[in-house]
Biopython code that builds the backbone (N, CA, C, O; Angstrom):
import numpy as np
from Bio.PDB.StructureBuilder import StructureBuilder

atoms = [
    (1, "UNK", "N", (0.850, -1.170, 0.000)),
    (1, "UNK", "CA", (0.000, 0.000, 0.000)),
    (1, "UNK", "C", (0.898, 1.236, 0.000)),
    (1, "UNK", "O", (1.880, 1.382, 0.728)),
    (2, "UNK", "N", (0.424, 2.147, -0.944)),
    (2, "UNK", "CA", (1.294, 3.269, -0.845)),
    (2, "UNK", "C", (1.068, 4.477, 0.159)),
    (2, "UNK", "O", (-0.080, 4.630, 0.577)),
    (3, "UNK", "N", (2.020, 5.313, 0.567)),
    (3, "UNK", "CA", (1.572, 6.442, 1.069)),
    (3, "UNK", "C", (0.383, 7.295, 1.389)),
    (3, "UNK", "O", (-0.181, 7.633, 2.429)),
    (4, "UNK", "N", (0.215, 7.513, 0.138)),
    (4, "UNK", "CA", (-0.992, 8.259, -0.396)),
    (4, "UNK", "C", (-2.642, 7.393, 0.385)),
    (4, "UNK", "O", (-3.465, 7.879, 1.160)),
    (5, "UNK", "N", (-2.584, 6.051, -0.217)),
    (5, "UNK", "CA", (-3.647, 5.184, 0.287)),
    (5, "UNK", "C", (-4.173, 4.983, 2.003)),
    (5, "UNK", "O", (-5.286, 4.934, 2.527)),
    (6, "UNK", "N", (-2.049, 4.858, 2.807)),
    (6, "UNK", "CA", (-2.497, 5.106, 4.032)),
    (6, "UNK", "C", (-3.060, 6.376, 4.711)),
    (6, "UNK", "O", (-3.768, 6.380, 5.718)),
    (7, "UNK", "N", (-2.539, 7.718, 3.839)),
    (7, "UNK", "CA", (-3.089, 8.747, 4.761)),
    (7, "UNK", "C", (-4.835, 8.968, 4.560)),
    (7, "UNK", "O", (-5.521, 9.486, 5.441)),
    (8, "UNK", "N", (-5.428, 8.445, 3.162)),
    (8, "UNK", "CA", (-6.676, 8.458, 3.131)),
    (8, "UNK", "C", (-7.192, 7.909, 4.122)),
    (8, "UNK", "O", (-8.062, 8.511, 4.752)),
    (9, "UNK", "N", (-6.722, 6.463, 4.546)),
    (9, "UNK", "CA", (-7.629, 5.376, 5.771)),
    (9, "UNK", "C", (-7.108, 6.484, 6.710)),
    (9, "UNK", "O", (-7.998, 7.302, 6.474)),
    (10, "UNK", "N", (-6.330, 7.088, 7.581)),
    (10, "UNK", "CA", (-6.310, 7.626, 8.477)),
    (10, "UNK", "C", (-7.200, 8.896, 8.404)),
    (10, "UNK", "O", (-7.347, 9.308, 9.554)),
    (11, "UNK", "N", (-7.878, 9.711, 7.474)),
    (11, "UNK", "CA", (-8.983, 10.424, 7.854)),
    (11, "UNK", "C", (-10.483, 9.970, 8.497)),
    (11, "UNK", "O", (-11.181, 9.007, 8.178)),
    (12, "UNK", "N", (-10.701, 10.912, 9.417)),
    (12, "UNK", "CA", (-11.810, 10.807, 9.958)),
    (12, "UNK", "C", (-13.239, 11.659, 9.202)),
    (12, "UNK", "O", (-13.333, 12.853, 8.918)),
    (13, "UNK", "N", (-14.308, 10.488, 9.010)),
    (13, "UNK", "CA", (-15.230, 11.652, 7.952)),
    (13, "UNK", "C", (-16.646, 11.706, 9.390)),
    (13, "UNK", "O", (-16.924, 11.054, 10.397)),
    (14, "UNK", "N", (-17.114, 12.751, 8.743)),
    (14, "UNK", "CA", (-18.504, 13.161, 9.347)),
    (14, "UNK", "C", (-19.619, 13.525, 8.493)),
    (14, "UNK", "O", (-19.679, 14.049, 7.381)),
    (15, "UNK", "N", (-20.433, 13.130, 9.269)),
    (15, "UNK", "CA", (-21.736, 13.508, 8.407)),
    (15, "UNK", "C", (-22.143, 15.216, 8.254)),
    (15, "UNK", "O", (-22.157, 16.072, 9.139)),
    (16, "UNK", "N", (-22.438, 15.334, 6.893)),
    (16, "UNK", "CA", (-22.758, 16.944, 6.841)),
    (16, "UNK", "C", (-24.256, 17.056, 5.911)),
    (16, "UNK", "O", (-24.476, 17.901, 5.043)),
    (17, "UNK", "N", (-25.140, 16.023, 6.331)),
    (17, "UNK", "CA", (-26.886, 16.190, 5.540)),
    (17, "UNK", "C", (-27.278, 15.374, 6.971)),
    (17, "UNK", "O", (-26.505, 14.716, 7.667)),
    (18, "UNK", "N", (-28.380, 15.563, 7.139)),
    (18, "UNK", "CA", (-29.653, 14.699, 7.487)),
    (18, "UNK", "C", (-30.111, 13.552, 7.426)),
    (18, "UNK", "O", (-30.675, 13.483, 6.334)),
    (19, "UNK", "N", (-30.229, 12.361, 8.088)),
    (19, "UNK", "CA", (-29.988, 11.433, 7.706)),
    (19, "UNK", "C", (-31.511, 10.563, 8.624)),
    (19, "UNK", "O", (-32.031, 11.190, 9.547)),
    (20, "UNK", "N", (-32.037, 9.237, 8.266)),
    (20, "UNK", "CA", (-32.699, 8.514, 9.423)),
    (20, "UNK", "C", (-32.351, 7.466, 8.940)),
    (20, "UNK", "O", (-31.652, 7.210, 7.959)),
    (21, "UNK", "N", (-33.102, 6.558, 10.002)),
    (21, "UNK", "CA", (-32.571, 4.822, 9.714)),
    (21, "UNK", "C", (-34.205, 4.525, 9.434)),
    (21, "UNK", "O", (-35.132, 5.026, 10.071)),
    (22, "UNK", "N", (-34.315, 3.537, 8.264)),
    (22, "UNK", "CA", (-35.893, 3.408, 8.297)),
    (22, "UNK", "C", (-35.701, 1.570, 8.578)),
    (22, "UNK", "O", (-34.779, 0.754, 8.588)),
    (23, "UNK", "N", (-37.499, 1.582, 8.823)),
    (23, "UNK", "CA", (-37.560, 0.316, 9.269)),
    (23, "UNK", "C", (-36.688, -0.943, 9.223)),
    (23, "UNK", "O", (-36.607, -1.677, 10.208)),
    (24, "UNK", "N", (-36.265, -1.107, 8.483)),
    (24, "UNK", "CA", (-35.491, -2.305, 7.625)),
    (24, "UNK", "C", (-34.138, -2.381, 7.973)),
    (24, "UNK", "O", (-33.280, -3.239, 7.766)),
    (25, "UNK", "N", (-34.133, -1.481, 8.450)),
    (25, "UNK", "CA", (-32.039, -1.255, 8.907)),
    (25, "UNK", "C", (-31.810, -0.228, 8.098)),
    (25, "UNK", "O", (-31.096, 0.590, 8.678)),
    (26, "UNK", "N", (-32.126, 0.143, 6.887)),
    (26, "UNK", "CA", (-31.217, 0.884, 5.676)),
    (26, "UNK", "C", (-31.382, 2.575, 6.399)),
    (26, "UNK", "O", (-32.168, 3.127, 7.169)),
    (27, "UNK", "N", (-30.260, 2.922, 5.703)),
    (27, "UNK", "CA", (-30.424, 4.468, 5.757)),
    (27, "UNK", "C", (-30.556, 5.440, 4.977)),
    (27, "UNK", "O", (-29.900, 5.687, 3.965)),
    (28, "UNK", "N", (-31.257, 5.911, 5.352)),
    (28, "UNK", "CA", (-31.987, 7.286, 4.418)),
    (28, "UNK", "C", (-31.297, 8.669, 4.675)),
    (28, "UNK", "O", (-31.376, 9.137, 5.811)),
    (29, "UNK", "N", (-30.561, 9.421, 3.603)),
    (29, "UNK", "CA", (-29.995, 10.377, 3.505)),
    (29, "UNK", "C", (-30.488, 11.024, 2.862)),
    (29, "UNK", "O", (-30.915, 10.702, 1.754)),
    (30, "UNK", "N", (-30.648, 13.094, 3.816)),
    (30, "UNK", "CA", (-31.714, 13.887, 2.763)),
    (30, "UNK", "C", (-30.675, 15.070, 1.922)),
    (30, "UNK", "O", (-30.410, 16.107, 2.530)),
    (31, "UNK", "N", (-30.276, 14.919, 0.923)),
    (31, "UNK", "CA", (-29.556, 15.288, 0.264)),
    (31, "UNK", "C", (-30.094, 17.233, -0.608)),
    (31, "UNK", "O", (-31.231, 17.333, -1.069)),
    (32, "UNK", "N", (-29.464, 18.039, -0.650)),
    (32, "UNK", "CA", (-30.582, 19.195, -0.780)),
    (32, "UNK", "C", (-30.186, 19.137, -2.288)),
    (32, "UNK", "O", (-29.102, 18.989, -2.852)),
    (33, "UNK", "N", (-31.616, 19.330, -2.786)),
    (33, "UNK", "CA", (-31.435, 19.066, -4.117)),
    (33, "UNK", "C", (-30.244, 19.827, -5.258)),
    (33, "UNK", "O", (-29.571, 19.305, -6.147)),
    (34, "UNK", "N", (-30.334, 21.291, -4.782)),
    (34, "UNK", "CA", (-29.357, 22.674, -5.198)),
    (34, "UNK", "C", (-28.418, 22.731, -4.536)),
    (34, "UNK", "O", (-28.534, 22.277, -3.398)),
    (35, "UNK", "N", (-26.725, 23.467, -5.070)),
    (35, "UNK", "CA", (-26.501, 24.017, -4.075)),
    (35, "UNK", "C", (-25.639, 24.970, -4.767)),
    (35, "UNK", "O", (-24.871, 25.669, -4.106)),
    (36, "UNK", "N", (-25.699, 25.070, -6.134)),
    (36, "UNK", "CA", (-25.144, 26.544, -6.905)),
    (36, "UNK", "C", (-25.998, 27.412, -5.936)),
    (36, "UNK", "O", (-26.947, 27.065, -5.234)),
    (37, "UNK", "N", (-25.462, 28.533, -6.068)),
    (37, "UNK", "CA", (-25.521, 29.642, -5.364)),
    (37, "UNK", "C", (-27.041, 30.278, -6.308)),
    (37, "UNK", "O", (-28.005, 30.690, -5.663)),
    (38, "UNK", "N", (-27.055, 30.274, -7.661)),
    (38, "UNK", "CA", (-28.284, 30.832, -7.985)),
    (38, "UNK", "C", (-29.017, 29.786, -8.207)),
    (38, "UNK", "O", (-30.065, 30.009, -8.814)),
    (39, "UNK", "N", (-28.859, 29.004, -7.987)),
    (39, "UNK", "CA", (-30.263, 28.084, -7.961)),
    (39, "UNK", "C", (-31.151, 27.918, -6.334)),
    (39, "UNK", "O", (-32.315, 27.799, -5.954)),
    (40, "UNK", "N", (-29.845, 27.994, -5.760)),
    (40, "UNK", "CA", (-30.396, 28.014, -4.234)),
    (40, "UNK", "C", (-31.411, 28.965, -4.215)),
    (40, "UNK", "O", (-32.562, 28.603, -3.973)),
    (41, "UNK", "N", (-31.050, 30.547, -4.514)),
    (41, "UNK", "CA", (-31.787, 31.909, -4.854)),
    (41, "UNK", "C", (-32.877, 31.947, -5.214)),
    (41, "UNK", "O", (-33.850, 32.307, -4.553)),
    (42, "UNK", "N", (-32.850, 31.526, -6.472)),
    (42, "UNK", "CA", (-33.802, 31.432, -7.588)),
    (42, "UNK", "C", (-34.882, 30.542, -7.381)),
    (42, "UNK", "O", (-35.984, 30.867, -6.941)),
    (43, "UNK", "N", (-34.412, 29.050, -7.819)),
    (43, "UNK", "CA", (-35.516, 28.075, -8.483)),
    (43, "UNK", "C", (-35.792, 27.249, -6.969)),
    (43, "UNK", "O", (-36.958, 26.866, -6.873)),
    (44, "UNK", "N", (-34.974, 26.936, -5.859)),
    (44, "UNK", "CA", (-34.945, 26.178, -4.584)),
    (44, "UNK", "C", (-36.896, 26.323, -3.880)),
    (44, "UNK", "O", (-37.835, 25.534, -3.773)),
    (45, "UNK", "N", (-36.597, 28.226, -3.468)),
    (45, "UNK", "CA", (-37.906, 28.443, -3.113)),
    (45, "UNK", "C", (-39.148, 28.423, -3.869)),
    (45, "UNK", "O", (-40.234, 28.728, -3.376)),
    (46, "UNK", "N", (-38.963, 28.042, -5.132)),
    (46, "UNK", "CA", (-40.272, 27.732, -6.203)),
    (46, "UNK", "C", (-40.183, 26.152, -5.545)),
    (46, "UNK", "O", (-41.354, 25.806, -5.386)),
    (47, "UNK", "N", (-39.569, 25.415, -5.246)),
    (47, "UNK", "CA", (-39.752, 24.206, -5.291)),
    (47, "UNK", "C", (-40.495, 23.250, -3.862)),
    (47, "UNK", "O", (-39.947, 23.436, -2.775)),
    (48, "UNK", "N", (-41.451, 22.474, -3.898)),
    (48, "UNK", "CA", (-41.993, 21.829, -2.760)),
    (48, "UNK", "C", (-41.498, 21.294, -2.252)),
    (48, "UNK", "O", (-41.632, 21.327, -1.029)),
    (49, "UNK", "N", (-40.415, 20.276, -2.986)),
    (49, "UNK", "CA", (-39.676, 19.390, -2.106)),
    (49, "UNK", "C", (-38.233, 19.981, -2.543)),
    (49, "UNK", "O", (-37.923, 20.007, -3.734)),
    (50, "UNK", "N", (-37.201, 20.542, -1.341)),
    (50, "UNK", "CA", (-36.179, 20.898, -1.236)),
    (50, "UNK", "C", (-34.630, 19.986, -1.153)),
    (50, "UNK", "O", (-33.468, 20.390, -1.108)),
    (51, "UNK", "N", (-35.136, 18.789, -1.158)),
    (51, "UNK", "CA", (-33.879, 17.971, -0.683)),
    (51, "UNK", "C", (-34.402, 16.542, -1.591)),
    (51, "UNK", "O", (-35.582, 16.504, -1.941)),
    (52, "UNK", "N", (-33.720, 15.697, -1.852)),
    (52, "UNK", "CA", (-33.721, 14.160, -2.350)),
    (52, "UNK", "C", (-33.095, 13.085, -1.356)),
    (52, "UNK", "O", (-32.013, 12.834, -0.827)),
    (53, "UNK", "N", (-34.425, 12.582, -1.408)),
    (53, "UNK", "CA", (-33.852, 11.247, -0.692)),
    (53, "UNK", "C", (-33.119, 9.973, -0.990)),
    (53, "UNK", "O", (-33.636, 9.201, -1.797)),
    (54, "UNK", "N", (-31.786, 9.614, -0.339)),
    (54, "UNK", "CA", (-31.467, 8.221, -0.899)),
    (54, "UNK", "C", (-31.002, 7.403, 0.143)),
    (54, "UNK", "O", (-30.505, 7.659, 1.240)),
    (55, "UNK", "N", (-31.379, 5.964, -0.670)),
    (55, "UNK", "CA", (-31.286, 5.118, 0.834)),
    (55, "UNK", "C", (-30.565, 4.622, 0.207)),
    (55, "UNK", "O", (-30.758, 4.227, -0.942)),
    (56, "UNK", "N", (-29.381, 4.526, 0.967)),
    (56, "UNK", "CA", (-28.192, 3.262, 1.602)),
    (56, "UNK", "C", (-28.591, 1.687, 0.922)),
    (56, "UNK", "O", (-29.726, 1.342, 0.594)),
    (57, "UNK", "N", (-27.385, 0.886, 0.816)),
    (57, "UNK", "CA", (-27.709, -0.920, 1.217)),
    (57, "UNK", "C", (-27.420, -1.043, 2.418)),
    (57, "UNK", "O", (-27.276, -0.178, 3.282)),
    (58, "UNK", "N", (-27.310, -2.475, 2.482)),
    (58, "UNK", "CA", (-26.953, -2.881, 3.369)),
    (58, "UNK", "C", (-25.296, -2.724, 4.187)),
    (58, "UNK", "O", (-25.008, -3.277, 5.249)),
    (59, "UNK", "N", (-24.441, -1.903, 3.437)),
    (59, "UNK", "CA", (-23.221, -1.778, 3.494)),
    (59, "UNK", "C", (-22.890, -0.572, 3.161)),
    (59, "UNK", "O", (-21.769, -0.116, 3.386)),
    (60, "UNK", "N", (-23.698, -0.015, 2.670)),
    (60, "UNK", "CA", (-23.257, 1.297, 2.944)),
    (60, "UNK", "C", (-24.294, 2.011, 4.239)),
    (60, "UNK", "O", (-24.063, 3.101, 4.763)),
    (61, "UNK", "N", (-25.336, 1.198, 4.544)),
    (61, "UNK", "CA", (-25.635, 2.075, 5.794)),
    (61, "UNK", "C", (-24.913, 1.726, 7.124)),
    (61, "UNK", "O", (-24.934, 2.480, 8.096)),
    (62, "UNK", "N", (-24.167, 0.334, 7.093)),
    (62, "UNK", "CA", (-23.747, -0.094, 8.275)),
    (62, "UNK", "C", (-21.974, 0.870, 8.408)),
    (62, "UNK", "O", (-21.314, 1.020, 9.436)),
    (63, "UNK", "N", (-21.666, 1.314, 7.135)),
    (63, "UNK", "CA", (-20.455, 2.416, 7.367)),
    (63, "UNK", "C", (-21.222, 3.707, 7.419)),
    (63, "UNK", "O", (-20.393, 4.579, 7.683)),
    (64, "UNK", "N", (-22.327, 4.199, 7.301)),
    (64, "UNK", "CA", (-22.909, 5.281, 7.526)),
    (64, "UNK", "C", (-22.857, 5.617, 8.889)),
    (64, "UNK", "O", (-22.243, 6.503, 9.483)),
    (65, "UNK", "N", (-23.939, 4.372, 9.424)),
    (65, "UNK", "CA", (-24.017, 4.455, 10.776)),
    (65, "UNK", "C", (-22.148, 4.452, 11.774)),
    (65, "UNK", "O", (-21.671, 5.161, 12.660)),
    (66, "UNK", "N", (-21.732, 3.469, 11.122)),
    (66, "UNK", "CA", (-20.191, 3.797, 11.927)),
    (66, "UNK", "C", (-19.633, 5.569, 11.693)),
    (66, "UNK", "O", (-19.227, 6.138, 12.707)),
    (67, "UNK", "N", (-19.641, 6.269, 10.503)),
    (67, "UNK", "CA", (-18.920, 6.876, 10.836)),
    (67, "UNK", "C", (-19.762, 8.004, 12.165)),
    (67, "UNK", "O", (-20.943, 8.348, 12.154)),
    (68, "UNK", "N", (-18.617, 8.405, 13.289)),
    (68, "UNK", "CA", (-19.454, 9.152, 14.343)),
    (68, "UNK", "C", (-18.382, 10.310, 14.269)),
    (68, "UNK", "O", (-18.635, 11.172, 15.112)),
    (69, "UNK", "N", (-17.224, 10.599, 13.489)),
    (69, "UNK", "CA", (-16.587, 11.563, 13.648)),
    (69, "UNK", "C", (-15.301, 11.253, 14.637)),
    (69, "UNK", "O", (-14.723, 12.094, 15.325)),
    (70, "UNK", "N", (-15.128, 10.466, 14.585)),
    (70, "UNK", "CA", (-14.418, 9.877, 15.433)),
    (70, "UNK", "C", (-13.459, 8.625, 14.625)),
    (70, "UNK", "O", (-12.263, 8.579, 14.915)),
    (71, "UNK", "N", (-13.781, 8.049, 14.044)),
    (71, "UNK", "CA", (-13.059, 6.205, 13.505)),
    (71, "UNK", "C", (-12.684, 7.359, 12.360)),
    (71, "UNK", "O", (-13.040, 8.420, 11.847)),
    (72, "UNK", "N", (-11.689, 6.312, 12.371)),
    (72, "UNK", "CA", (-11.159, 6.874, 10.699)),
    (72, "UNK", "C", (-11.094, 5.579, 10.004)),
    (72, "UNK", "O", (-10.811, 4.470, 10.458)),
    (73, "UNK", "N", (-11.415, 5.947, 8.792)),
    (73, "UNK", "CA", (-11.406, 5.182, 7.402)),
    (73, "UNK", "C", (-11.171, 3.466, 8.086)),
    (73, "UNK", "O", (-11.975, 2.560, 8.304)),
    (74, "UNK", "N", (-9.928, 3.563, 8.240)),
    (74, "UNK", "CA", (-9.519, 1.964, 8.686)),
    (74, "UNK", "C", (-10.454, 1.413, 9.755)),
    (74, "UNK", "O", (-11.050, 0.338, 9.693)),
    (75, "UNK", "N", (-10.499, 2.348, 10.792)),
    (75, "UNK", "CA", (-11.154, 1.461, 11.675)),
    (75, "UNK", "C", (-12.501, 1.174, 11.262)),
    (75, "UNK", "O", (-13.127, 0.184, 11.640)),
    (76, "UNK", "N", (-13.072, 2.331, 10.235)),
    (76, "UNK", "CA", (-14.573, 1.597, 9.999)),
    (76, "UNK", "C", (-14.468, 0.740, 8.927)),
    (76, "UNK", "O", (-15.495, 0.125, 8.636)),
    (77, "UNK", "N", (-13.162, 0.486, 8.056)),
    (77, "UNK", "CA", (-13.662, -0.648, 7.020)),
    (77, "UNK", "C", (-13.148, -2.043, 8.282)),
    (77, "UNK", "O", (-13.295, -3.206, 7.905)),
    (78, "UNK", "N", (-12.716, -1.837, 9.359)),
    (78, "UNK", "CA", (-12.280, -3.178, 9.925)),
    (78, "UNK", "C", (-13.526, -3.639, 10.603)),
    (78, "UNK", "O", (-13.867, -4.792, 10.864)),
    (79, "UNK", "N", (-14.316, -2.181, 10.905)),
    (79, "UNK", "CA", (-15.871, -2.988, 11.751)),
    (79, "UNK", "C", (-16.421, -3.870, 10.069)),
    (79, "UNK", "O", (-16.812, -5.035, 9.992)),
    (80, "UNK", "N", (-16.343, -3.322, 9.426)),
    (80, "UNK", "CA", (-17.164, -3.666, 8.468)),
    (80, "UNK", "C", (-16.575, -5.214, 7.782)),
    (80, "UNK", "O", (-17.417, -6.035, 7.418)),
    (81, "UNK", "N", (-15.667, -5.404, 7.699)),
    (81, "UNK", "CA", (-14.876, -6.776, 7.809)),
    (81, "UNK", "C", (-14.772, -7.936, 8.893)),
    (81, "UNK", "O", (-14.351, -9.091, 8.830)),
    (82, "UNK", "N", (-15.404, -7.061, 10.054)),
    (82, "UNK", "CA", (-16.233, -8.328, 11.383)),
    (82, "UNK", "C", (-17.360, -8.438, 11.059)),
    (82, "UNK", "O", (-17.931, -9.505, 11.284)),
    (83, "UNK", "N", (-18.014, -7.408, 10.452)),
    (83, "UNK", "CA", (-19.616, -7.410, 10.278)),
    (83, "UNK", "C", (-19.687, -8.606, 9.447)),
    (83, "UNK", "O", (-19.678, -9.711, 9.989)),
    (84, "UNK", "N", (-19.775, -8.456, 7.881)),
    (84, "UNK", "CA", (-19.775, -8.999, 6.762)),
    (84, "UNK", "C", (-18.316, -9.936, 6.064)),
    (84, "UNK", "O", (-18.320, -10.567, 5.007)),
    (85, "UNK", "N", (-17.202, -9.777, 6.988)),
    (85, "UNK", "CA", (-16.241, -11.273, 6.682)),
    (85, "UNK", "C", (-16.161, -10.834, 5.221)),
    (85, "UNK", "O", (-16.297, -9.692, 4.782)),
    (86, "UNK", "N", (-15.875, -12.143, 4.446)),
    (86, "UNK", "CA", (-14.822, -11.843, 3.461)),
    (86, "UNK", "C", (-16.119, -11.448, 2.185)),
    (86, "UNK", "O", (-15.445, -11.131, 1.205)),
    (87, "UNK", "N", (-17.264, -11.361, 1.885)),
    (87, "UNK", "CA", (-17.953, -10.784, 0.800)),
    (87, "UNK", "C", (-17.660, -9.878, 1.331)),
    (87, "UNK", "O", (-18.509, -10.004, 2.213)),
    (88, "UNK", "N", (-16.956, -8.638, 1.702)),
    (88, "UNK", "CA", (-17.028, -7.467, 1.511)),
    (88, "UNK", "C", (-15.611, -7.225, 0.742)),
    (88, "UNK", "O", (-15.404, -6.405, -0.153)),
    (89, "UNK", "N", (-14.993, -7.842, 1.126)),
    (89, "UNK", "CA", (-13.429, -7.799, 0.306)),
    (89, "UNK", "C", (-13.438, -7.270, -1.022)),
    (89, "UNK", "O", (-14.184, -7.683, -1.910)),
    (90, "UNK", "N", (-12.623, -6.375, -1.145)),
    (90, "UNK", "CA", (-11.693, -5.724, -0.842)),
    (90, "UNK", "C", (-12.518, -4.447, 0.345)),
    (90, "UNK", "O", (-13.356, -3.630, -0.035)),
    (91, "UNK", "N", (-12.181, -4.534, 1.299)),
    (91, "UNK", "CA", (-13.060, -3.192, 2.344)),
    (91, "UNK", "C", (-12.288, -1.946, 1.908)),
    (91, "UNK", "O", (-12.810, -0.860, 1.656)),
    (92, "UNK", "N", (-10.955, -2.237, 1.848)),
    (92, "UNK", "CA", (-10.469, -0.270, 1.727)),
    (92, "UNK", "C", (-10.763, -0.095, 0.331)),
    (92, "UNK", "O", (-11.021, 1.074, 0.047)),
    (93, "UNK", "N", (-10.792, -0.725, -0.408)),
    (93, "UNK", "CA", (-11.177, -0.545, -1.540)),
    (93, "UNK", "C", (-12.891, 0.014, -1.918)),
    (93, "UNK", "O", (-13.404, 1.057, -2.322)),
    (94, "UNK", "N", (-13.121, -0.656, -1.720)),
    (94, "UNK", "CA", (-14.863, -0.340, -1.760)),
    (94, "UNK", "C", (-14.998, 0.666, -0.949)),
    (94, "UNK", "O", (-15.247, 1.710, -1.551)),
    (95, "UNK", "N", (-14.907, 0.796, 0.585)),
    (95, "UNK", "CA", (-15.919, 1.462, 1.364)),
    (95, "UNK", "C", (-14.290, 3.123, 0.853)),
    (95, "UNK", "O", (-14.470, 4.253, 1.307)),
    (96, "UNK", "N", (-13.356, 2.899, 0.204)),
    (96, "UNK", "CA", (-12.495, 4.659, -0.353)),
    (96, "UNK", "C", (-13.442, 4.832, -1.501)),
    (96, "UNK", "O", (-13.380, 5.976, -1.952)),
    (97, "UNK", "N", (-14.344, 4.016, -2.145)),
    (97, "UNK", "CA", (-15.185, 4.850, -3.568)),
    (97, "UNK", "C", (-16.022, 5.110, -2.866)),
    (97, "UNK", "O", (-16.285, 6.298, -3.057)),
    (98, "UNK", "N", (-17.034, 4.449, -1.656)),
    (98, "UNK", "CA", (-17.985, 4.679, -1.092)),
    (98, "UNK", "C", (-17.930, 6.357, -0.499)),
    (98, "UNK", "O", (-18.674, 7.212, -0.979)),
    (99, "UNK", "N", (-16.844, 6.687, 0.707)),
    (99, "UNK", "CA", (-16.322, 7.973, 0.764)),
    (99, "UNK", "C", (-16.036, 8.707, 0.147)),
    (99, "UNK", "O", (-16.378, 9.850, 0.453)),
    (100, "UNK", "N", (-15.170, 8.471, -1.197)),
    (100, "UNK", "CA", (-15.321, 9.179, -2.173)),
    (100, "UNK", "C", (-16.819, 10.095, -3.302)),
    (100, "UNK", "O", (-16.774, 11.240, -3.751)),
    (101, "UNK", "N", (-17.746, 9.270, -3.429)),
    (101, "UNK", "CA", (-18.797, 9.335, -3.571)),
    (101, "UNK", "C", (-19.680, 10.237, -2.394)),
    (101, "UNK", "O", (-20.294, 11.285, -2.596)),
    (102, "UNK", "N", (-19.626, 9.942, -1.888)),
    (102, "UNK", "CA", (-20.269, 10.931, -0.606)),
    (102, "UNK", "C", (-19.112, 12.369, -0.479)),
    (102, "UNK", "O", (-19.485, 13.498, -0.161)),
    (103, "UNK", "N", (-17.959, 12.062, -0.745)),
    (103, "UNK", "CA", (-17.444, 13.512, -0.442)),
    (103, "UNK", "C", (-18.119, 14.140, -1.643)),
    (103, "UNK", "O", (-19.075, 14.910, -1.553)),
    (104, "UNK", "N", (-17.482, 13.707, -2.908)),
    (104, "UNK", "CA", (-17.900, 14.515, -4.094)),
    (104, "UNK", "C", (-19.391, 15.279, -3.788)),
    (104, "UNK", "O", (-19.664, 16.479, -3.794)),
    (105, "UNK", "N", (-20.121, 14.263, -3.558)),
    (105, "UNK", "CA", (-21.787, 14.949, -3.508)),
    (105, "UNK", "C", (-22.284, 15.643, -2.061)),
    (105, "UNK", "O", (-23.450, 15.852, -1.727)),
    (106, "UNK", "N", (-20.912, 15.975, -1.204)),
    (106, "UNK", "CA", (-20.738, 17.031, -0.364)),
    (106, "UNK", "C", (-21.738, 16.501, 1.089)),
    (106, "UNK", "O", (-22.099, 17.199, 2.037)),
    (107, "UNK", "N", (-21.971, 15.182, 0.860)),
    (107, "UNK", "CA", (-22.836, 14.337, 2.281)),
    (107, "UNK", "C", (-22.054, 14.062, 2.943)),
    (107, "UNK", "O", (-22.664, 13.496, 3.850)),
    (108, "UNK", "N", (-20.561, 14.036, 3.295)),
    (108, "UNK", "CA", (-19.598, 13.648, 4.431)),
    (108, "UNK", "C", (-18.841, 14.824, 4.095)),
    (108, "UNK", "O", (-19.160, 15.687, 3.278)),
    (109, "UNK", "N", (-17.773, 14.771, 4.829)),
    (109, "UNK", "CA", (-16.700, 15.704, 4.973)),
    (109, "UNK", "C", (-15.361, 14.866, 5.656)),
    (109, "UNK", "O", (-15.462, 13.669, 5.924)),
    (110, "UNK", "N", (-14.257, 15.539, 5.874)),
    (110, "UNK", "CA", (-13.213, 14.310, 6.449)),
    (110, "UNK", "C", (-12.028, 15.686, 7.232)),
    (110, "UNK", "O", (-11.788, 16.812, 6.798)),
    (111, "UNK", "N", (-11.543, 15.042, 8.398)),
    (111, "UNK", "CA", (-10.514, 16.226, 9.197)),
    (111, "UNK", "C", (-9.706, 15.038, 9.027)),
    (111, "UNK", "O", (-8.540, 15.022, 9.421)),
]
sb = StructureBuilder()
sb.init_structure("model")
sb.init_model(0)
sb.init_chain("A")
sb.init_seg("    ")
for serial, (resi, resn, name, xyz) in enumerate(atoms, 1):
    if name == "N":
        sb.init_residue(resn, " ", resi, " ")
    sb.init_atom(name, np.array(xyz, "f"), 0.0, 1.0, " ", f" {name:<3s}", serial, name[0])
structure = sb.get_structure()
């Protein structure tokens, strides 16, 4: 593993949207639909529903729910490798696009 790969697992991410757990286990994240600056302005308050909802699997809500701002990267792909054992393999692999994906679309953040 290179450099680069370990300092990613050593960030810690946090949640930065709204989130619930619905019946089933999965998690539901409320994502705001806008967030250019003139659309926020403009078209946001024409609109009824302000945010989009998306729910999680089974593996990405059980690293949802882990991250608390606290674990970093490694330690939550290692819960997630007691959880689910070897179908989750590769864990740093999967659950760094999983984070990745959520940073891009601005639902986590990472110190």
């Amino acid at each position: 593993m290179n450099n680069k790969n370990s300092d990613f697992l050593e960030l810690v991410p946090e949640h930065n949207v709204r989130w619930e757990n619905t019946a089933n286990g999965e998690v539901c994240l409320w994502s705001p639909k806008y967030t250019h600056p003139f659309m926020v302005k403009y078209l946001l308050p024409l609109l009824k529903k302000k945010e989009t909802r998306i729910t999680l699997d089974q593996y990405g809500s059980f690293a949802w729910m882990q991250i608390d701002g606290k674990k970093n990267i490694r330690q939550i792909g290692a819960a997630m490798l007691q959880e689910f054992g070897e179908k989750i393999e590769p864990v740093e692999q999967r659950l760094g696009i999983f984070i990745n994906i959520m940073l891009n679309r601005k639902l986590l953040s990472v110190h």
